[in-house]
ZAZAKOL-97122 format. One line per field, with one value per residue (C-alpha): x, y, z; residue number from 1. Coordinates in nm, 3 decimals. Last residue first. Layout:
BEGIN
x [X	...]
y [Y	...]
z [Z	...]
i [NUM	...]
//
This chain:
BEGIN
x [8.207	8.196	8.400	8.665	8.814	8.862	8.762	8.975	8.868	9.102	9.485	9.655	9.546	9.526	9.942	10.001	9.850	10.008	10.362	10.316	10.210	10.494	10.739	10.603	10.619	10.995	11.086	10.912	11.095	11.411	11.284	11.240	11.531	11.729	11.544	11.551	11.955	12.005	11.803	12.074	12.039	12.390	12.376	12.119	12.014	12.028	12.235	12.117	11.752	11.764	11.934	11.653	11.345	11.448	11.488	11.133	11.048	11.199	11.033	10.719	10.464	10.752	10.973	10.704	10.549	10.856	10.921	10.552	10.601	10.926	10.761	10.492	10.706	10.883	10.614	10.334	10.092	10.337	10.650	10.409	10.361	9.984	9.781	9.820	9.929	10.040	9.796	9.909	10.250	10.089	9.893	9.866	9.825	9.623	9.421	9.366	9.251	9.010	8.866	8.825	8.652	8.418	8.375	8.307	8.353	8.720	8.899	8.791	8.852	9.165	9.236	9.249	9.572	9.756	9.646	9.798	10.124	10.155	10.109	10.320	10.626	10.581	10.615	10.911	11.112	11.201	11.117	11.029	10.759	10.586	10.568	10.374	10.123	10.061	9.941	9.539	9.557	9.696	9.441	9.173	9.323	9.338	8.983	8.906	9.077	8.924	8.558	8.618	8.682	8.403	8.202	8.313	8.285	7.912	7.771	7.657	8.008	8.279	8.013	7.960	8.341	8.360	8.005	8.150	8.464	8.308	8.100	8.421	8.579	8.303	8.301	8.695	8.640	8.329	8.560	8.835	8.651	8.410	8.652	8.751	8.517	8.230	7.965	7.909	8.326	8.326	8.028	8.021	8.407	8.595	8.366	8.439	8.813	8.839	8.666	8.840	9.214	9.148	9.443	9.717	9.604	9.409	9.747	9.914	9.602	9.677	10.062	10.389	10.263	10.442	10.225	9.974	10.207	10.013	9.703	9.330	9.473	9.164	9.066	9.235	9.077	9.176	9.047	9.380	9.424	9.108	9.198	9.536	9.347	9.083	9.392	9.597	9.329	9.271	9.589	9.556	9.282	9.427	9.806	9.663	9.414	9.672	9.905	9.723	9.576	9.959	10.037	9.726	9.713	10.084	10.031	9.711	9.982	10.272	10.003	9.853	9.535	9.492	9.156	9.030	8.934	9.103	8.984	9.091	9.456	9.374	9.230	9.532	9.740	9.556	9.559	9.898	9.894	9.645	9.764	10.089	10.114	9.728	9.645	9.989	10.062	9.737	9.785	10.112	9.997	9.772	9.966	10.205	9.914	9.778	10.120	10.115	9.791	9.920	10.196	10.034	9.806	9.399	9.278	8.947	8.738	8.351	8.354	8.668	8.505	8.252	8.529	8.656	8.316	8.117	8.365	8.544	8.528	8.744	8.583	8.488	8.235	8.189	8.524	8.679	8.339	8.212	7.864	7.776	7.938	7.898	7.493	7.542	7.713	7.446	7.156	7.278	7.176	7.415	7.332	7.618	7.901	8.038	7.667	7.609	7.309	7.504	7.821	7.538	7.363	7.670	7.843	7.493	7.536	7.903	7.823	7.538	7.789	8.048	7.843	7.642	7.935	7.778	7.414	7.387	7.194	6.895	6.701	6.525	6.495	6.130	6.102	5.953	6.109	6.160	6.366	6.348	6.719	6.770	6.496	6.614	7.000	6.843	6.637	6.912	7.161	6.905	6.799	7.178	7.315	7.008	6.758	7.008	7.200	6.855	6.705	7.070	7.041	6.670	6.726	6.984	6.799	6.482	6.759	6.903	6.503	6.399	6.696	6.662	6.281	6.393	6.617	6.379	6.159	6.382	6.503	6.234	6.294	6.513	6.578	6.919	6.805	6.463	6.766	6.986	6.634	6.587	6.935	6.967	6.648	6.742	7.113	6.947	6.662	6.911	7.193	6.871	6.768	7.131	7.022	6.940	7.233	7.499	7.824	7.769	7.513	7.766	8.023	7.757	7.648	7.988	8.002	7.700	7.856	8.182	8.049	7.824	8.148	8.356	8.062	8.043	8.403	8.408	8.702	9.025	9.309	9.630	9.772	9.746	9.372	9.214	9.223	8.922	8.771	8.742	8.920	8.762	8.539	8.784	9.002	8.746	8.648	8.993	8.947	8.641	8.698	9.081	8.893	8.644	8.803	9.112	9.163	8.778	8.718	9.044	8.978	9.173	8.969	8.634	8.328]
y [10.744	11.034	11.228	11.041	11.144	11.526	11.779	11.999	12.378	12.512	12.612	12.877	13.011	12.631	12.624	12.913	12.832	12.472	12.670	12.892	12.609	12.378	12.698	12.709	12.372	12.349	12.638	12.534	12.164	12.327	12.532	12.196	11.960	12.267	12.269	11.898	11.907	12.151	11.961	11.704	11.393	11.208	11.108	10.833	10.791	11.111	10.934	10.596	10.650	10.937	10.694	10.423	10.665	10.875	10.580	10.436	10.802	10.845	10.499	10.546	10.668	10.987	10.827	10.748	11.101	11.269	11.048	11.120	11.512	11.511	11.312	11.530	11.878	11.717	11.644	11.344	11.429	11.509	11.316	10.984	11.041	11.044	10.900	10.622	10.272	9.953	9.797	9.416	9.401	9.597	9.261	9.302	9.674	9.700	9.400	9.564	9.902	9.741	9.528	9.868	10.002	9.687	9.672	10.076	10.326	10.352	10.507	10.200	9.910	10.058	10.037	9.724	9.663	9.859	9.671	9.322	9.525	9.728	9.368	9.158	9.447	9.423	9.052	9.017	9.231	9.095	8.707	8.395	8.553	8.559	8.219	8.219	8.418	8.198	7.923	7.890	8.252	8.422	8.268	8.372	8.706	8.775	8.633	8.903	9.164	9.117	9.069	9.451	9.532	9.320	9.501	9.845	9.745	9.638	9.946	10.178	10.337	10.310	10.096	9.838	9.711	9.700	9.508	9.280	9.289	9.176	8.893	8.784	8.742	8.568	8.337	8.281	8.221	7.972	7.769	7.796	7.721	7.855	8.098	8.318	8.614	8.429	8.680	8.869	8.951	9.071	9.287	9.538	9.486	9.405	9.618	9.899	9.867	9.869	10.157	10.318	10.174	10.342	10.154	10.000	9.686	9.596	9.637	9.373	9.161	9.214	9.121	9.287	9.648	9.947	10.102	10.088	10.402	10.332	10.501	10.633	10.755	10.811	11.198	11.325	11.678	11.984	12.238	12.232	11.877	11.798	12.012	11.833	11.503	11.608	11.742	11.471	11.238	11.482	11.388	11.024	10.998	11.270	11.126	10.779	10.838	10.981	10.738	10.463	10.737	10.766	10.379	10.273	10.592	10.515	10.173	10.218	10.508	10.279	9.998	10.194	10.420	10.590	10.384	10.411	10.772	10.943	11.109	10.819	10.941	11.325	11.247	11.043	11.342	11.580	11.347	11.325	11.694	11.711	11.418	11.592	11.978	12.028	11.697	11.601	11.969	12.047	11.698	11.824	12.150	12.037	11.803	12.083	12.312	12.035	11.950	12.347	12.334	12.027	12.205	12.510	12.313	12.221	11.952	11.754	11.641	11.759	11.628	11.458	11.144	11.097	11.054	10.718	10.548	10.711	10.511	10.732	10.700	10.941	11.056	11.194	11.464	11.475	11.443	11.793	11.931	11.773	11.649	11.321	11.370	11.751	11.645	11.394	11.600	11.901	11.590	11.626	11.276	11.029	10.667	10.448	10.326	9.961	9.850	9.589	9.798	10.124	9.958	9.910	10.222	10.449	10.229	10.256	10.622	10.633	10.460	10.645	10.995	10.822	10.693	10.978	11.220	11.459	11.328	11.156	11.316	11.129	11.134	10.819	10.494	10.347	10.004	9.742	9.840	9.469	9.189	9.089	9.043	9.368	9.556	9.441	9.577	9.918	9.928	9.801	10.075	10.305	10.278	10.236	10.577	10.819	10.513	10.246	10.539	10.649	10.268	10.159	10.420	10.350	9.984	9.975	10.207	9.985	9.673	9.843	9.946	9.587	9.454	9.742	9.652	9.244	9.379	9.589	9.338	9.067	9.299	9.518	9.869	10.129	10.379	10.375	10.215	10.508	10.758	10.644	10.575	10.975	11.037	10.813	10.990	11.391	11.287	11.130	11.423	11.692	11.533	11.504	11.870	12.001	11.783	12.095	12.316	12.067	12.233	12.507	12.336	12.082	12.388	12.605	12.240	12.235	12.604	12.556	12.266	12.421	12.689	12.488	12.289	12.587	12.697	12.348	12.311	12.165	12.324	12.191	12.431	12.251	12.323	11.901	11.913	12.095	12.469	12.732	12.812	13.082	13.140	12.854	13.061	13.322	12.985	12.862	13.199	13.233	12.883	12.965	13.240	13.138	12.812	12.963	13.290	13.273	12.815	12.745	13.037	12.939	12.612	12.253	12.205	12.145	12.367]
z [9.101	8.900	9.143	9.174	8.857	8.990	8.805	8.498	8.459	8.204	8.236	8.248	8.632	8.765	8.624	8.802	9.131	9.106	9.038	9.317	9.521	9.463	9.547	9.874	9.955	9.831	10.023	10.351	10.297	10.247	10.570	10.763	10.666	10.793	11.122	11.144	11.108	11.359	11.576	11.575	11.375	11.443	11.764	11.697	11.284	11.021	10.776	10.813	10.823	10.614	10.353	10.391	10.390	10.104	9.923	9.979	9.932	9.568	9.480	9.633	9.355	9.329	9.088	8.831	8.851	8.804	8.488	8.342	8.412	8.220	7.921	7.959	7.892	7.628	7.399	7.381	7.141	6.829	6.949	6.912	6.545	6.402	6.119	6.231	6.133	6.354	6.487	6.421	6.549	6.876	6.977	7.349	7.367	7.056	7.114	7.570	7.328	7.106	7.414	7.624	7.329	7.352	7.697	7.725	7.985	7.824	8.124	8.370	8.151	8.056	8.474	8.453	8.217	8.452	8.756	8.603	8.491	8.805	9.027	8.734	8.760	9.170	9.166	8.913	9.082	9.437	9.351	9.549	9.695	9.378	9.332	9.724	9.549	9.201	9.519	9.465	9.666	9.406	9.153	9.388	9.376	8.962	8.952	9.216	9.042	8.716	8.868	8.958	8.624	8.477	8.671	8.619	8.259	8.291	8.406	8.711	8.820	9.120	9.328	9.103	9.034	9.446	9.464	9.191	9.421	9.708	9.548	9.374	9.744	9.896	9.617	9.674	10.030	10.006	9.805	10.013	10.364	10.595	10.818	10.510	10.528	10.649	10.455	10.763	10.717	10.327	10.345	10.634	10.747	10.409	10.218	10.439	10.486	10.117	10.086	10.355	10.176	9.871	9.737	9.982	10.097	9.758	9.578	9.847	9.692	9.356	9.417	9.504	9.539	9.518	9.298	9.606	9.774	10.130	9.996	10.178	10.522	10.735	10.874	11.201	11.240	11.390	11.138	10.928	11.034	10.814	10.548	10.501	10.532	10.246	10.036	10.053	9.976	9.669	9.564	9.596	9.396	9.088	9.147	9.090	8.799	8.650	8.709	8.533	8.307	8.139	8.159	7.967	7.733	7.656	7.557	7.367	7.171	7.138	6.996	6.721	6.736	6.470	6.312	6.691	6.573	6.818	7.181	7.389	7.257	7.343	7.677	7.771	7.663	7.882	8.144	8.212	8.306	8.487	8.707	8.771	8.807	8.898	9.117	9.262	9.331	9.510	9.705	9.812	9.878	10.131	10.286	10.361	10.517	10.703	10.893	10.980	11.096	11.313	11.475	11.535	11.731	11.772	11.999	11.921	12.189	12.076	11.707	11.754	11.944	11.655	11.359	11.481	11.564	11.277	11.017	10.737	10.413	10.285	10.060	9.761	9.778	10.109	10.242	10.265	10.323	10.653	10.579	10.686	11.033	11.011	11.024	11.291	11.543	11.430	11.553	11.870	12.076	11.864	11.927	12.138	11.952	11.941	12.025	11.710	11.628	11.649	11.467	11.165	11.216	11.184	10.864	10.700	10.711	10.617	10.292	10.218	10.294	9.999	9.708	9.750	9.713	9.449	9.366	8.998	8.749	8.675	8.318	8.298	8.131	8.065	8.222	7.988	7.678	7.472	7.515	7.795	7.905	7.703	7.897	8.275	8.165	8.069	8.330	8.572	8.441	8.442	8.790	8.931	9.052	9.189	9.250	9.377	9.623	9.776	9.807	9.949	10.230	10.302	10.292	10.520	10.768	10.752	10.788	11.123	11.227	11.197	11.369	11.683	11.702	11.735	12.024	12.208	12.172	12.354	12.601	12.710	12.567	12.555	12.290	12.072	11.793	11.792	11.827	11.503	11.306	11.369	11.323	10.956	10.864	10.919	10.802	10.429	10.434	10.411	10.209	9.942	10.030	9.939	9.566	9.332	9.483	9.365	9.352	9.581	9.779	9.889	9.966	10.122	10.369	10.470	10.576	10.738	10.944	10.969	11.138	11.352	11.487	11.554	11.795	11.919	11.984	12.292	12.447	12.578	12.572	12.676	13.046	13.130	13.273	13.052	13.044	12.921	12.597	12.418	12.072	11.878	11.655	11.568	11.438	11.256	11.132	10.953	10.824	10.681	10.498	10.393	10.228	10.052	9.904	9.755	9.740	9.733	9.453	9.246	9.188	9.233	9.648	9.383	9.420]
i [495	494	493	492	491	490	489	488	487	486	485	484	483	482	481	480	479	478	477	476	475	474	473	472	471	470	469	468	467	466	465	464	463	462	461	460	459	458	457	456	455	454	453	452	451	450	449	448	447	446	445	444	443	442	441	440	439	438	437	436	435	434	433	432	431	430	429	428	427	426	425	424	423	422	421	420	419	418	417	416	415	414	413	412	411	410	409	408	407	406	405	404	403	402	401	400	399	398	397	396	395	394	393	392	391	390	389	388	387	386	385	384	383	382	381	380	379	378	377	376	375	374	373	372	371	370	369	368	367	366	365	364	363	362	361	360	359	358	357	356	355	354	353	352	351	350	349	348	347	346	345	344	343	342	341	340	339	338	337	336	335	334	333	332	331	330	329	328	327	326	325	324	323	322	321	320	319	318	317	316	315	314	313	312	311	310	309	308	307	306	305	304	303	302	301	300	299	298	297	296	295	294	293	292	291	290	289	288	287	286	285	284	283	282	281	280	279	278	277	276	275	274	273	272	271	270	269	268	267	266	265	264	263	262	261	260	259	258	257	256	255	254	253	252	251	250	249	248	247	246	245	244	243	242	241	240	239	238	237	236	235	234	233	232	231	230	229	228	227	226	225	224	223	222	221	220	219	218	217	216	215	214	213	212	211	210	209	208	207	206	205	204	203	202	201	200	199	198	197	196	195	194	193	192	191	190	189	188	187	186	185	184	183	182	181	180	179	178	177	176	175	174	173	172	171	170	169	168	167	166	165	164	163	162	161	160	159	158	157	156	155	154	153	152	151	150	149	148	147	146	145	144	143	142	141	140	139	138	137	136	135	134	133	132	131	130	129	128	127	126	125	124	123	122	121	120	119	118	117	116	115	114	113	112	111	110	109	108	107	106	105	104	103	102	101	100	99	98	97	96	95	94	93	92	91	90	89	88	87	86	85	84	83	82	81	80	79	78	77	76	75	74	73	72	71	70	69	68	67	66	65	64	63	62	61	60	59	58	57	56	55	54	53	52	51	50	49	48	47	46	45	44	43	42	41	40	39	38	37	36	35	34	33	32	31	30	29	28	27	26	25	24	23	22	21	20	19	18	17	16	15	14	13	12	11	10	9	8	7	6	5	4	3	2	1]
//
């Protein structure tokens, strides 16, 4: 079940948010007048409600998400039992690298085994390991991720170990970030599994964010892909250099409206059921360099790798050199974890080549300029991201000649205005203005316009029902356009 279909938007999500709310109505006053409950009755619900949506998509592997919160509690309680000092401490190590192991063994066997077979029986030379037919787990990438983020900052005692074992489960669990994150740390979600305050207010904030991330996905990023999909899908014969061009820039957004979209979503959810769930973009196309880029998208993962990986690897406190190789080794790991073959990695070495060379003084060049920074950032990340629609080096290579060398590719046995019509071209302008541009501006003239004496509430409350209108009419066009068109899943989800 994706958050883009018809069963999670009619049935799913009404059904459970409905009960949600029946589910929360007792509860006496806190301290301040506000209803304070909780929420353990609201929690279960979600829980099994969570555990439907998994199953939903994946029923084969619901026993997989079973065993992986069942093990990461049970090691989570035996790190949290006292003991003499000393022992107690060397126990709490052995169990921290038990749990490590554990999560990486699940997410190695059910996303990497082939790839290191594979790779393993070309170095040798012959079939030693037999490959093997695995389909990959929805959103084990993300919940392994989360589990080795619980038993690390419970070793390192910045939480304390989680007694109800239903906590734990709607930790790994919750549905709007299961399958795709965000990633978010056991520390920050833990204290709104029994303290969370529901409002009006902050349904209402879910709702829009919603059907933002609806819109971006169905009306946007669908859109864009269709014509990508219809490029990669040529011979390579007819493919020239306006149409590598237009794949490149096409899937770059795509890829961006699809991500950030469902980000929307899974945050919109969250507040709809009280939750504050991670920001995952700060508009990244607005970047002035690879590294700005790195501050803005998928900002969990990012966060993660720079905590658990980049920092107990000395970060930057043992010198350049030991810098830069800390930063390749993170974004190897990076290129690895979005898919199980060479192009990822290559892709993620990209970036890191492209931010030691920032670092080695290309970065403070780019200060020196407004617009030359952010068209070398989109141009630099552009180019990477063909590594990541191809699935192939040497496809990828065809398309980067094409690109790069368009005087020499130029025959095919198609016309641009035949695979890219009016309707996309429209689509591809809206989405280009709205990756920051129209809200940067937004921003500045709302800021003088509706500044001191001059925002009244009357203001706010007009600013509000356009915004109403325009909501509502986003989701009548994002239900229409999911009602004519066929079933299209979100990118993230194969990584």
């Amino acid at each position: 079940m994706v958050f883009s279909s018809m069963i999670f938007i009619w049935a799913f999500l009404p059904i459970v948010f409905i009960l949600d709310k029946i589910a929360g109505l007792p509860g006496g006053k806190g301290p301040r007048g506000g209803v304070l409950r909780k929420n353990i009755p609201q929690n279960v619900l979600l829980l099994v409600a969570s555990l439907l949506f998994y199953a939903w998509g994946q029923p084969d592997y619901l026993w997989l998400l079973l065993v992986s919160i069942a093990a990461n509690y049970l090691i989570g309680r035996l790190m949290g039992a006292r003991g003499a000092a000393l022992s107690a401490r060397t126990a709490r190590l052995v169990l921290l690298i038990a749990g490590i192991v554990l999560n990486l063994g699940i997410l190695g066997y059910y996303k990497y085994f082939n790839f290191f077979a594979n790779t393993l029986n070309r170095v040798l030379g012959r079939q030693l390991v037999e490959m093997r037919q695995i389909a990959l787990p929805l959103g084990v990438s993300f919940f392994t991720f989360q589990a080795i983020t619980y038993l690390v900052d419970l070793y390192k005692g910045k939480i304390p170990a989680e007694k109800n074992i239903l906590n734990m489960a709607l930790y790994f669990s919750f549905f709007p970030k299961i399958t795709q994150g965000p990633i978010e740390k056991y520390r920050d979600f833990a204290p709104q599994l029994a303290g969370r305050r529901q409002s009006v207010q902050k349904m209402s904030e879910g709702i829009r964010r919603f059907i933002y991330g609806l819109a971006k996905k169905v009306l946007i990023a669908d859109v864009l892909g269709a014509c990508v999909d219809t490029i990669y899908g040529f011979e390579i014969g007819n493919v020239n250099g306006s149409f590598a061009w237009i794949a490149a820039l096409f899937y770059s957004l795509q890829l961006y409206y699809d991500f950030s979209g469902y980000s929307d979503m899974a945050v919109g959810l969250g507040k709809m059921f009280g939750f504050d769930l991670a920001e995952n973009f700060d508009y990244p196309y607005l970047a002035s360099s690879i590294t700005d880029f790195w501050r803005r998208w998928h900002m969990t993962l990012m966060s993660w790798f720079r905590e658990y990986l980049y920092f107990p690897l000395g970060g930057s406190r043992k010198g350049k050199v030991r810098t830069y190789i800390n930063i390749f080794i993170v974004f190897m790991a990076s290129g690895l974890w979005h898919g199980a073959s060479w192009d990822f990695i290559c892709w993620g070495l990209y970036h890191a080549v492209f931010q030691v060379i920032e670092r080695l003084g290309l970065g403070k060049l780019l200060d020196r300029t407004r617009v030359i920074k952010h068209i070398y950032a989109c141009l630099v990340v552009c180019v990477g991201w063909v590594f990541f629609r191809a699935g192939d080096m040497a496809l990828a290579l065809q398309y980067l000649k094409r690109m790069f060398l368009p005087w020499m590719y130029t025959a095919s046995g198609y016309a641009v205005p035949e695979i890219v019509g009016h309707r996309t071209i429209l689509v591809f302008v809206c989405a280009v203005l709205g990756c920051g541009i129209v809200q940067k501006a937004w921003k500045h003239v709302s800021g003088k316009c509706f500044s001191g004496k001059h925002r009244s509430e009357t203001v706010c409350l007009q600013y509000g029902a356009a915004e109403l209108v325009f909501c509502m009419v986003l989701l009548a066009l994002s239900i229409l356009a999911m009602v004519s068109s066929t079933y299209s899943a979100f990118l993230y989800m194969n990584f």
